[in-house]
C-alpha positions in Angstrom: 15.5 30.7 -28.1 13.8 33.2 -25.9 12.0 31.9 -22.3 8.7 31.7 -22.6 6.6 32.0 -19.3 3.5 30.6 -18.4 1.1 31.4 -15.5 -1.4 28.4 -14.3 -4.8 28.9 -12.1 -4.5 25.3 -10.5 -7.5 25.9 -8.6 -9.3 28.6 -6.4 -10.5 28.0 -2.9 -13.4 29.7 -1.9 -16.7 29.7 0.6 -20.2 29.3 -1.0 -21.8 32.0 1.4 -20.1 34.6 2.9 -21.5 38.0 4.4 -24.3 37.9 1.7 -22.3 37.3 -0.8 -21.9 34.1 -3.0 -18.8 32.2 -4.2 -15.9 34.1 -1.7 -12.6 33.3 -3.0 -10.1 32.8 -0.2 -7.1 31.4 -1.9 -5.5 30.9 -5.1 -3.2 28.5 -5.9 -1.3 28.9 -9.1 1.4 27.4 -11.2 4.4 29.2 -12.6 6.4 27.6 -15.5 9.8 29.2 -17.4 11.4 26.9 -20.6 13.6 28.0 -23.3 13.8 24.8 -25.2 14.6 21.6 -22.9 15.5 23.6 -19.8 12.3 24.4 -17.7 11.6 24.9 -14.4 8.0 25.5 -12.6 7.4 26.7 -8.8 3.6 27.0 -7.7 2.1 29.3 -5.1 -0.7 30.0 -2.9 -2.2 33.6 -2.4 -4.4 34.0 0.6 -7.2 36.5 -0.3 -8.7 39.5 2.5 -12.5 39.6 1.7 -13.9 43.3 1.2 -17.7 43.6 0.8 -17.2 47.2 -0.3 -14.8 45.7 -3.4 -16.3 42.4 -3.9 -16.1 41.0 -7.3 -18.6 37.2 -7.3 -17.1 34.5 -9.6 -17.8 33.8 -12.9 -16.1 31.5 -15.3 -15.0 33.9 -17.9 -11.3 34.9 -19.7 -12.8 38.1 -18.1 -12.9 36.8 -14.5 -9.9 34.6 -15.1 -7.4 38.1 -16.0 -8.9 39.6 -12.8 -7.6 36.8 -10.6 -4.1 37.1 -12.6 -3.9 40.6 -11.7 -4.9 39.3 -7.8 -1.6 37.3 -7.8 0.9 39.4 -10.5 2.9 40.4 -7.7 3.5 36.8 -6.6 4.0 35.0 -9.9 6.3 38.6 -11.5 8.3 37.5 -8.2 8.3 33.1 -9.1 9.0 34.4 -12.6 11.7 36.1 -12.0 13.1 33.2 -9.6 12.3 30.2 -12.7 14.1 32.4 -15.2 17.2 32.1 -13.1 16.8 29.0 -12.8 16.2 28.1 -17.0 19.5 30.6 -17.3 21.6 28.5 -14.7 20.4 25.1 -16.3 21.4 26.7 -19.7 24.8 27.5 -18.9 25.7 24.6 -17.4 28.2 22.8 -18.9 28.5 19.7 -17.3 27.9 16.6 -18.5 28.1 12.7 -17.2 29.6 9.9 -19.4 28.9 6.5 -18.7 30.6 3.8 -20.6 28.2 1.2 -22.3 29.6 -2.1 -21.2 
């Protein structure tokens, strides 16, 4: 089996008014998951956001709006990807086992 990742939007922490402008997001705080199988692992994140009038884009709750906020944090979650693969790998190839007698 392959590992198949997964990138959550927990949530998205933003002010209602800001220079004019409404619904500012500040921070987004995301969910990474990486399973091939039964072996998973998940690490979650938080970017902080920089406001720019000049490049503001308002929220909307749209699979359009959503890809924009994934392409916010793709640096971030590319790097907890990489890091939950390894991990997935690692609990893959591990070979060790514990036996415990029944009675």
């Amino acid at each position: 089996m392959a590992i198949v990742n997964n990138v959550t939007i927990v949530s998205l922490k933003a002010l209602k008014t800001f220079e004019e402008k409404n619904h500012v997001i500040e921070e987004v705080h995301y969910l990474v998951k990486s399973q091939d199988g039964e072996f998973a692992h998940s690490m979650g994140g938080v970017k902080t956001l920089s406001f720019d009038k000049d490049n503001f884009v308002e929220w909307e709750d749209t699979d359009e709006f959503k890809d924009i906020v994934l392409g916010w944090i793709k640096e971030d979650t590319d790097r907890l990807v990489s890091i939950c693969e390894l991990h997935v790998a690692e609990l893959k190839a591990d070979n060790n086992e514990e036996l415990l007698f029944s009675n």
